[in-house]
C-alpha positions as CSV (number, residue, x, y, z in Angstrom):
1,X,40.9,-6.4,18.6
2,X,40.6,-2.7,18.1
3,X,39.8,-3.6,14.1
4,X,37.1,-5.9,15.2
5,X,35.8,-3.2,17.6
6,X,35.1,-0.3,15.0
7,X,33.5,-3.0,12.4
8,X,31.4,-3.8,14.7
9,X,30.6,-0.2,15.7
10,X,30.1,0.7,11.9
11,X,27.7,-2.3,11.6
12,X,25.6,-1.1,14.4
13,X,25.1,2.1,13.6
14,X,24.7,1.8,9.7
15,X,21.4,-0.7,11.0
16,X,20.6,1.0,13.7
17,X,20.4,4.4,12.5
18,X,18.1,4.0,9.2
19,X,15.6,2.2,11.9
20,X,15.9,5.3,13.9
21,X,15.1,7.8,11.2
22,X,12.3,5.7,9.2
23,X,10.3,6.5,12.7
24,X,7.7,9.0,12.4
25,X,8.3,12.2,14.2
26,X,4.8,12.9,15.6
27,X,2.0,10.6,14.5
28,X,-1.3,11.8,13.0
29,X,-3.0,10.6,16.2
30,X,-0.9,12.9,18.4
31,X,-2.3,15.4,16.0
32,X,-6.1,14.4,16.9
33,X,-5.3,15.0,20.5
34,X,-3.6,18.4,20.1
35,X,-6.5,19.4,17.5
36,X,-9.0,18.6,20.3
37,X,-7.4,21.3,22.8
38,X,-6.8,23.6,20.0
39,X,-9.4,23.4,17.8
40,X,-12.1,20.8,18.3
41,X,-13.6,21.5,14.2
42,X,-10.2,19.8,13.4
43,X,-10.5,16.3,15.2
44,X,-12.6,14.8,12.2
45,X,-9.9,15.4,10.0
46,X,-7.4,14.3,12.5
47,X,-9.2,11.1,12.8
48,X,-9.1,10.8,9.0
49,X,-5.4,11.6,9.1
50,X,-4.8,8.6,11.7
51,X,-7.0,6.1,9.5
52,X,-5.0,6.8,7.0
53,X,-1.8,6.3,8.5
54,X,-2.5,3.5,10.8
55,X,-5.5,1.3,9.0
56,X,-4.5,-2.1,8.8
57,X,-5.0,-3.1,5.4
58,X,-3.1,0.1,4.6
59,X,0.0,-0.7,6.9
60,X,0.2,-4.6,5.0
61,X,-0.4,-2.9,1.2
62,X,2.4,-0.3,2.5
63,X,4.5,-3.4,3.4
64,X,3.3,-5.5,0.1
65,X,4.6,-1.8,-1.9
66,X,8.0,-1.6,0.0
67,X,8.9,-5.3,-0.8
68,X,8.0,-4.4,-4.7
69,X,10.5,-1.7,-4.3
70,X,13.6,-3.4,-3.6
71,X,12.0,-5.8,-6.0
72,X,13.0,-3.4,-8.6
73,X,17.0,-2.9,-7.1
74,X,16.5,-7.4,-7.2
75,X,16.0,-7.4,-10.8
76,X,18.7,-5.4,-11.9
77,X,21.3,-7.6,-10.5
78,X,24.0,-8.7,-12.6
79,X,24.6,-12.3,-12.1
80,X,27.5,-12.8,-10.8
81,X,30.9,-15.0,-13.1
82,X,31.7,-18.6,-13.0
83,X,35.0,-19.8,-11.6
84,X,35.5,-23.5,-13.0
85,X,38.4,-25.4,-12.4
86,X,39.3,-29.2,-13.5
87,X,42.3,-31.1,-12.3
88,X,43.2,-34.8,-13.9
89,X,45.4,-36.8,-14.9
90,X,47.3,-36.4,-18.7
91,X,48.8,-38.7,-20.8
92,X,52.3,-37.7,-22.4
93,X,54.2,-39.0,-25.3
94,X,53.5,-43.0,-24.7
95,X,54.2,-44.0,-20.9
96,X,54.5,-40.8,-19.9
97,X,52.0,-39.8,-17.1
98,X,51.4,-35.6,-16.0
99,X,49.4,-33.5,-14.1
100,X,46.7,-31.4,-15.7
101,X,44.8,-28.1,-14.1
102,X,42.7,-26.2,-15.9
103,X,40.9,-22.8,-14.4
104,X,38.1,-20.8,-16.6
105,X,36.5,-17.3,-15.2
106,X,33.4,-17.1,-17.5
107,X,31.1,-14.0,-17.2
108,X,27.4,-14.7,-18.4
109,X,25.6,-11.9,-20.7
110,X,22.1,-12.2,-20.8
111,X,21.1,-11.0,-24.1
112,X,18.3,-9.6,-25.9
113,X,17.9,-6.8,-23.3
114,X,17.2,-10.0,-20.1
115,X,18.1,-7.5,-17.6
116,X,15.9,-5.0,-19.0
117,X,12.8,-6.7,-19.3
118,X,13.2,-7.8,-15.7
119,X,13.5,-4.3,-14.4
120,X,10.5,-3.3,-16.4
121,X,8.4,-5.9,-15.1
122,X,9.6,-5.6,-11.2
123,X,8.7,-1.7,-11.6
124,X,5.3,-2.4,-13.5
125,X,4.7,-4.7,-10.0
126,X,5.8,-1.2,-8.3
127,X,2.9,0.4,-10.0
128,X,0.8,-2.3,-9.4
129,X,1.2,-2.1,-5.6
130,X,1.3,1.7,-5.4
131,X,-2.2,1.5,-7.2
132,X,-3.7,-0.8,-4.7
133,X,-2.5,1.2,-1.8
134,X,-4.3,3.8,-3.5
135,X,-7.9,2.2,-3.4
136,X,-7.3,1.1,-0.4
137,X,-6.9,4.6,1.0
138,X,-9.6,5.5,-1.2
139,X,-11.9,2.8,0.9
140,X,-10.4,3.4,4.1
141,X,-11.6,7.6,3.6
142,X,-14.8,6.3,2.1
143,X,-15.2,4.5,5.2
144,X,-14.6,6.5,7.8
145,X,-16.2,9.4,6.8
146,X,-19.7,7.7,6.9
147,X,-18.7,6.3,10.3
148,X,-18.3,9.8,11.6
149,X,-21.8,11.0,10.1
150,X,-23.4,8.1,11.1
151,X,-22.4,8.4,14.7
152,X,-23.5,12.2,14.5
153,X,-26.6,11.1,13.1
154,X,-26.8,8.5,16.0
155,X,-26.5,11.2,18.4
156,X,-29.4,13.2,17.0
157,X,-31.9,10.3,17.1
158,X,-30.6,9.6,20.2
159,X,-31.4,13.0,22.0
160,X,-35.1,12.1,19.9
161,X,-35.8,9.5,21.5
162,X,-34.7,10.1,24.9
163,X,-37.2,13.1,24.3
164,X,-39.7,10.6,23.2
165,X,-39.4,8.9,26.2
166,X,-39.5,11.8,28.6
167,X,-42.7,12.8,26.9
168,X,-44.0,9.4,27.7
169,X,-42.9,9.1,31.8
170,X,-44.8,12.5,32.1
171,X,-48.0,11.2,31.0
172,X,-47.2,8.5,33.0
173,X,-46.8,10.7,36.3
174,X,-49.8,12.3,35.5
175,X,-51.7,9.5,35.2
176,X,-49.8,7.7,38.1
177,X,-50.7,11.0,40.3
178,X,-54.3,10.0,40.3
179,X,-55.8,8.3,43.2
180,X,-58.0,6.1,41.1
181,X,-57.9,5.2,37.4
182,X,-61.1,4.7,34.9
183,X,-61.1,2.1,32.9
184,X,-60.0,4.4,30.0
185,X,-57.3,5.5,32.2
186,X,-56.3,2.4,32.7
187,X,-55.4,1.4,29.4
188,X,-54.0,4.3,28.3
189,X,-51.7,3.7,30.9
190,X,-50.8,0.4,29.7
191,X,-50.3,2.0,26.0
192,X,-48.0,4.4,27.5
193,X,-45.8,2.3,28.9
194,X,-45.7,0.1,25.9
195,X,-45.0,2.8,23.5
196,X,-42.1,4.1,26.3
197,X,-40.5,0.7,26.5
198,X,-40.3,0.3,22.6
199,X,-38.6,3.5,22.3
200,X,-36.1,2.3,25.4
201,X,-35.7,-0.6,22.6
202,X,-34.8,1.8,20.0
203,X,-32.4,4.1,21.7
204,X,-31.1,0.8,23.2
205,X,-30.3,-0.4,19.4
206,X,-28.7,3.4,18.6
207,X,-26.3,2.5,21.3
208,X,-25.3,-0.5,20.4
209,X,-24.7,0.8,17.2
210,X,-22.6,3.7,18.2
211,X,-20.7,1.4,20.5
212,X,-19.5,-0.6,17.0
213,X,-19.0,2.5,15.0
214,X,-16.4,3.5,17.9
215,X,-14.6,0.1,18.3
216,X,-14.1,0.1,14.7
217,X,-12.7,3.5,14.1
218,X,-10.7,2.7,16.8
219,X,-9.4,0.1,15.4
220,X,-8.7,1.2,12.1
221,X,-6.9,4.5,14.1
222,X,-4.9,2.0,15.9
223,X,-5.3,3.7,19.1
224,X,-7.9,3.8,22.0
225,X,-8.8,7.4,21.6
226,X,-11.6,8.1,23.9
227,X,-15.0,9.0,22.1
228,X,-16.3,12.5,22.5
229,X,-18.5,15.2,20.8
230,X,-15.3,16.8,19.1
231,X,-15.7,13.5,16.6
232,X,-18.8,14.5,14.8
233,X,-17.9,16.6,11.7
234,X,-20.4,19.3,10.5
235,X,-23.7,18.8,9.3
236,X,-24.1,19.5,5.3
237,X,-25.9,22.3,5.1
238,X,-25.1,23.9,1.3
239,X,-24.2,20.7,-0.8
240,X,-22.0,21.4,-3.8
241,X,-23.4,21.8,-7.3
242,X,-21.9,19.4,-9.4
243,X,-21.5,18.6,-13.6
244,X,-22.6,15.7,-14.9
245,X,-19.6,15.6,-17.7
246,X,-16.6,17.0,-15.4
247,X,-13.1,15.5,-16.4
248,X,-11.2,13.9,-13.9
249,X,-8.8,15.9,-11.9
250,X,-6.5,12.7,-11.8
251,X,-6.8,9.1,-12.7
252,X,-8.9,7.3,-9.7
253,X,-7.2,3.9,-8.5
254,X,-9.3,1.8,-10.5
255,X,-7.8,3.2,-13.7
256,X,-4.2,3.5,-12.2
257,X,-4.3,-0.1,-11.5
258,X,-5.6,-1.0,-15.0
259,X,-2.9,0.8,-16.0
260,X,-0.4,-1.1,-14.1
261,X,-1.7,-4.0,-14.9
262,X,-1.3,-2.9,-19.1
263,X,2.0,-2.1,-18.2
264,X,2.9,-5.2,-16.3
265,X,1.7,-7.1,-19.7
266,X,3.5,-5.2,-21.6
267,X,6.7,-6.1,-19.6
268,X,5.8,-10.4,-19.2
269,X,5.9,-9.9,-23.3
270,X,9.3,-7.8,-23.3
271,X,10.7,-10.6,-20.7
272,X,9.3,-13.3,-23.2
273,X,10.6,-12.3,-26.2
274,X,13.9,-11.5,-24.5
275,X,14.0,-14.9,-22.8
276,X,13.8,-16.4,-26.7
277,X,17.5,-14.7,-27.0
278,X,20.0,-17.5,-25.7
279,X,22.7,-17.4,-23.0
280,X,26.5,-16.3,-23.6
281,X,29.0,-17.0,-21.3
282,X,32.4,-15.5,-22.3
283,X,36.1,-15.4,-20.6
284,X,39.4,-16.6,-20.1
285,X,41.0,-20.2,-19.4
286,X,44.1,-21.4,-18.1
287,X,45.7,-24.5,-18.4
288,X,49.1,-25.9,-16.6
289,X,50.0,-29.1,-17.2
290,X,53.1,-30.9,-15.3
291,X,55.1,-33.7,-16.4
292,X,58.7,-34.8,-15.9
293,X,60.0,-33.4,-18.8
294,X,58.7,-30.1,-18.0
295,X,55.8,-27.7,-17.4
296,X,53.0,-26.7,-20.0
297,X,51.3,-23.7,-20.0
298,X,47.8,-22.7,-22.4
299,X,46.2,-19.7,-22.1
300,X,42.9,-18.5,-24.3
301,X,39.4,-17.4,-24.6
302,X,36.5,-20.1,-24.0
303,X,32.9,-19.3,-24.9
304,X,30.2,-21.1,-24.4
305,X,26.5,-20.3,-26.0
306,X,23.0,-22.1,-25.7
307,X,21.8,-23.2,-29.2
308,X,17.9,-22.1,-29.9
309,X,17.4,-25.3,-31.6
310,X,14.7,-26.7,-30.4
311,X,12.2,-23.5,-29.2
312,X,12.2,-19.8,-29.1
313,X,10.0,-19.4,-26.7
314,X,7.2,-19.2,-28.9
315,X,4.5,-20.7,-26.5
316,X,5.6,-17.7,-24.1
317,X,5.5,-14.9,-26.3
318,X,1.8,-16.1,-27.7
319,X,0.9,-16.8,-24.1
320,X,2.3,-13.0,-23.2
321,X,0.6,-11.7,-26.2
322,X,-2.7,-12.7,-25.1
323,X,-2.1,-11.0,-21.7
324,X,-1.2,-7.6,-23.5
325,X,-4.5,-7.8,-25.2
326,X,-6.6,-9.0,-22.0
327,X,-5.2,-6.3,-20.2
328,X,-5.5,-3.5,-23.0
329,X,-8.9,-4.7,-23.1
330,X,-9.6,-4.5,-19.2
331,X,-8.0,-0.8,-19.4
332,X,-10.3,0.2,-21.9
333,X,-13.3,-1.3,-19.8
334,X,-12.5,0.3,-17.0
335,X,-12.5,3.8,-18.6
336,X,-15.8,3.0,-19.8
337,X,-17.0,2.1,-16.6
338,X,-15.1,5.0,-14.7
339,X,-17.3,7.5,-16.8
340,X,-20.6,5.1,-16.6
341,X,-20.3,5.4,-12.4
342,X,-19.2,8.7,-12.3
343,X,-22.7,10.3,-14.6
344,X,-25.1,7.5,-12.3
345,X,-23.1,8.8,-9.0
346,X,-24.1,12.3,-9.8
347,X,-27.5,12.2,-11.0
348,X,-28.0,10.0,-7.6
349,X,-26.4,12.7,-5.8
350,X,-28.5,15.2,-7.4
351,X,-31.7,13.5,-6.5
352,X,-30.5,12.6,-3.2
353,X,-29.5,16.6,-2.6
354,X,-33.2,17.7,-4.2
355,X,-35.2,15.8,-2.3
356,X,-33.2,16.5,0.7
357,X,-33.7,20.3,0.0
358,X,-37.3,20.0,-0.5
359,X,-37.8,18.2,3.2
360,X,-39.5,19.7,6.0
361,X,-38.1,17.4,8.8
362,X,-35.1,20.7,10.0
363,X,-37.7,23.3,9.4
364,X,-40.4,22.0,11.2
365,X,-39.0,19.1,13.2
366,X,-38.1,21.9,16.0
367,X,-40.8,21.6,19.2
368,X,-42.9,19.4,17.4
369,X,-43.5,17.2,20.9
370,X,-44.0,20.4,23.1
371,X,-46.5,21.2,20.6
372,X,-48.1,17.5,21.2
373,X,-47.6,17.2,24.8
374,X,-49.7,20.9,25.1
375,X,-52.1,19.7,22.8
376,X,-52.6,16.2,24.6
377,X,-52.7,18.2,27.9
378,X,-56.4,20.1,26.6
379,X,-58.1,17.0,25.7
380,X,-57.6,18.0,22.0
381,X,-55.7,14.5,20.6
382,X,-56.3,11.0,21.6
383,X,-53.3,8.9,22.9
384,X,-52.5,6.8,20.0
385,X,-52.8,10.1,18.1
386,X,-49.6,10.7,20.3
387,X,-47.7,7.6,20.1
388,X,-48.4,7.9,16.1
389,X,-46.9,11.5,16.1
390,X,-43.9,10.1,17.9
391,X,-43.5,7.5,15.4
392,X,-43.9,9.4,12.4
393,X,-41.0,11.8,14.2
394,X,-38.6,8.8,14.4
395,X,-39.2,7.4,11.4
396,X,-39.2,11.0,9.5
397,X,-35.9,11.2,11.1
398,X,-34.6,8.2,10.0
399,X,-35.7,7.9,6.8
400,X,-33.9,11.8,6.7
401,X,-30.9,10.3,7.3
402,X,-30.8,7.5,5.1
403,X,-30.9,9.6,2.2
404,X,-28.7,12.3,3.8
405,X,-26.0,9.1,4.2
406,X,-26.6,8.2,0.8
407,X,-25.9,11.4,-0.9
408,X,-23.1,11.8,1.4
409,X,-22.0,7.9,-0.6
410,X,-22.5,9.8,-3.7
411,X,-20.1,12.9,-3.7
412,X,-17.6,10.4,-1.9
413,X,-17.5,8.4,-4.6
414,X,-17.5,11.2,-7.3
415,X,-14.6,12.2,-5.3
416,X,-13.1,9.0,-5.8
417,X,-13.8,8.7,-9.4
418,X,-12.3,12.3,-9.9
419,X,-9.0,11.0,-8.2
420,X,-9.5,13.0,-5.1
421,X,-9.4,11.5,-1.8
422,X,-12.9,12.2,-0.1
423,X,-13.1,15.1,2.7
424,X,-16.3,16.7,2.1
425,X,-18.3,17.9,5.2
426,X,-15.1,17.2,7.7
């Protein structure tokens, strides 16, 4: 009973305990929180921190890279021997009748390097997976990085239009003040409150858009963080000067995954040609056979080896052949294309980053509707001169931000192709 006791014991706690450690200590979300106390510049990258740790598709490629791990420790099993036994019935000298055992331990040696080739190809899977998690960071960062300008953007065509509409109740009041309305009056009245209630429409689309930009990024953070201001990262203000030939830093994980895909060819042909080497199976036999007169003993070496007669696996060595070449092919493509996006990404960025530069909207977008509503006040513009402003203001500022989100795109992805994971403007 006490034996049975401490087996059990030692069971528990050799499961229990890996479990215990493999926990993370303090989650990149718990860092969020404290950053917001601390140091509310660092929540952005806290956020980015808990994406990256928590994102879905990131936890299942995680999963998908563990299992190709002990893959590898799989595929370097030795198979185990053979213990055959036959028992029968022997014919002695005539009439004679005795019993006949026979035992055979036979060990199996897969040759031509079997073992090897398997190995190589469970780790070139290794790579494979590694590389995907990769990208898949690489999207996840992409990804949430916009969603965190975009929601500041939000916030600054929000406090737009809820100017616009203020603007627009005023000149309401003041024409509602009035104890009688001209015919003019009147119907700049009703344009009034038809310019106010599209812009109620507008901010009534920002918020609905900011609404799914906060679900999401929840979701990918795997936690119910409450929104607040400490979200929005910095506004670019100086954009970096970029070169249009720069080498990559590190390989991105569109070339690390051609790569392990090259390699995983070059393994399937290592396992093909080693698969054209037969099977030997080698050890000792023991035979006993009774029978009245006496006892019979026969002791020896039996070996047993498949005959490449009829193939040598030429079908699958052609067949892994043309996968070596496909993939060298692919690798060499993807190179190509690495350095075809990365040149297009930054003369995009640099024209994005120009013509950014060379707009007026954050020099002169500052008191712009003071400047109207004073002007409107005199008699000096017409209403629909008014309304127009407004909607030149929006759509200046929108059309700002497009491009700002684009260029923003760019030096993400020339981040990406440099084998950097994006951070810019955190």
């Amino acid at each position: 009973m006490n034996w049975a006791f401490f087996i059990i014991c030692l069971w528990a706690g050799t499961a229990v305990l890996p479990a215990m450690a493999s926990e993370p200590a303090e989650s990149a979300y718990c860092l969020a929180l404290a950053s917001a106390h601390e140091n509310p510049r660092l929540v952005p990258r806290g956020i980015l921190s808990c994406v990256l740790e928590n994102h879905p598709e990131l936890r299942s490629s995680r999963l998908v890279q563990k299992q190709a791990a002990a893959q590898v420790g799989y595929a370097g099993q030795r198979p185990n021997p053979e213990l055959d036994g036959r028992v029968g019935l022997a014919a002695l000298g005539g009439q004679e009748a005795a019993n006949a055992l026979e035992v055979s331990l036979l060990h199996r040696w897969e040759l031509g390097g079997r073992r090897s080739a398997r190995v190589a190809r469970a780790q070139a899977e290794l790579n494979l997976a590694a590389a995907d998690v990769r990208k898949r960071e690489e999207t996840a960062a992409v990804q949430t990085l916009l969603a965190l300008h975009r929601l500041r953007q939000l916030e600054e065509e929000k406090a737009i239009l809820a100017d616009t509409v203020t603007t627009f109740e005023k000149q309401l009041a003041a024409l509602g003040g009035r104890p009688a309305l001209t015919p003019e009056q009147q119907v700049s009245h009703s344009i009034f409150v038809l310019a106010k209630e599209e812009a109620e429409l507008r901010e009534a689309s920002l918020l609905a858009e900011k609404e799914r930009l906060i679900r999401r990024l929840q979701f990918w953070m795997g936690s119910a963080m409450p929104y607040s201001h400490a979200w929005l990262p910095s506004e670019p203000s100086r954009w970096p000067e970029l070169a249009t030939g720069s080498p990559a830093q590190a390989e991105p994980a569109a070339l690390r995954g051609a790569a392990a895909v090259s390699g995983l060819a070059q393994a399937e042909l290592g396992l093909a040609r080693a698969e054209a080497w037969p099977d030997l199976k080698f050890g000792p036999f023991l035979e006993r056979t009774d029978a009245v007169s006496g006892r019979a003993y026969s002791l020896g070496i039996q070996l047993s080896l498949t005959l490449p007669v009829f193939n040598q696996n030429g079908g699958g060595r052609a067949a892994a052949q043309a996968g070596v070449d496909r993939a060298e092919s692919d690798a060499g493509i993807a190179r190509a294309e690495r350095e075809s996006e990365r040149s297009s990404a930054v003369a995009q960025y640099q024209k994005m980053v120009g013509r950014l530069g060379q707009s007026r909207w954050k020099r002169e977008s500052g008191g712009r509707q003071e400047t109207l509503e004073r002007l409107f006040a005199r008699g000096l513009i017409s209403i629909p001169l008014v309304i127009e402003a407004h909607r030149q203001l929006l759509e200046l500022q929108k059309t700002f931000h497009e491009l700002e989100l684009q260029a923003l795109e760019a030096i993400y992805q020339i981040q990406v192709l440099d084998g950097k994971l994006p951070e810019a403007f955190l």
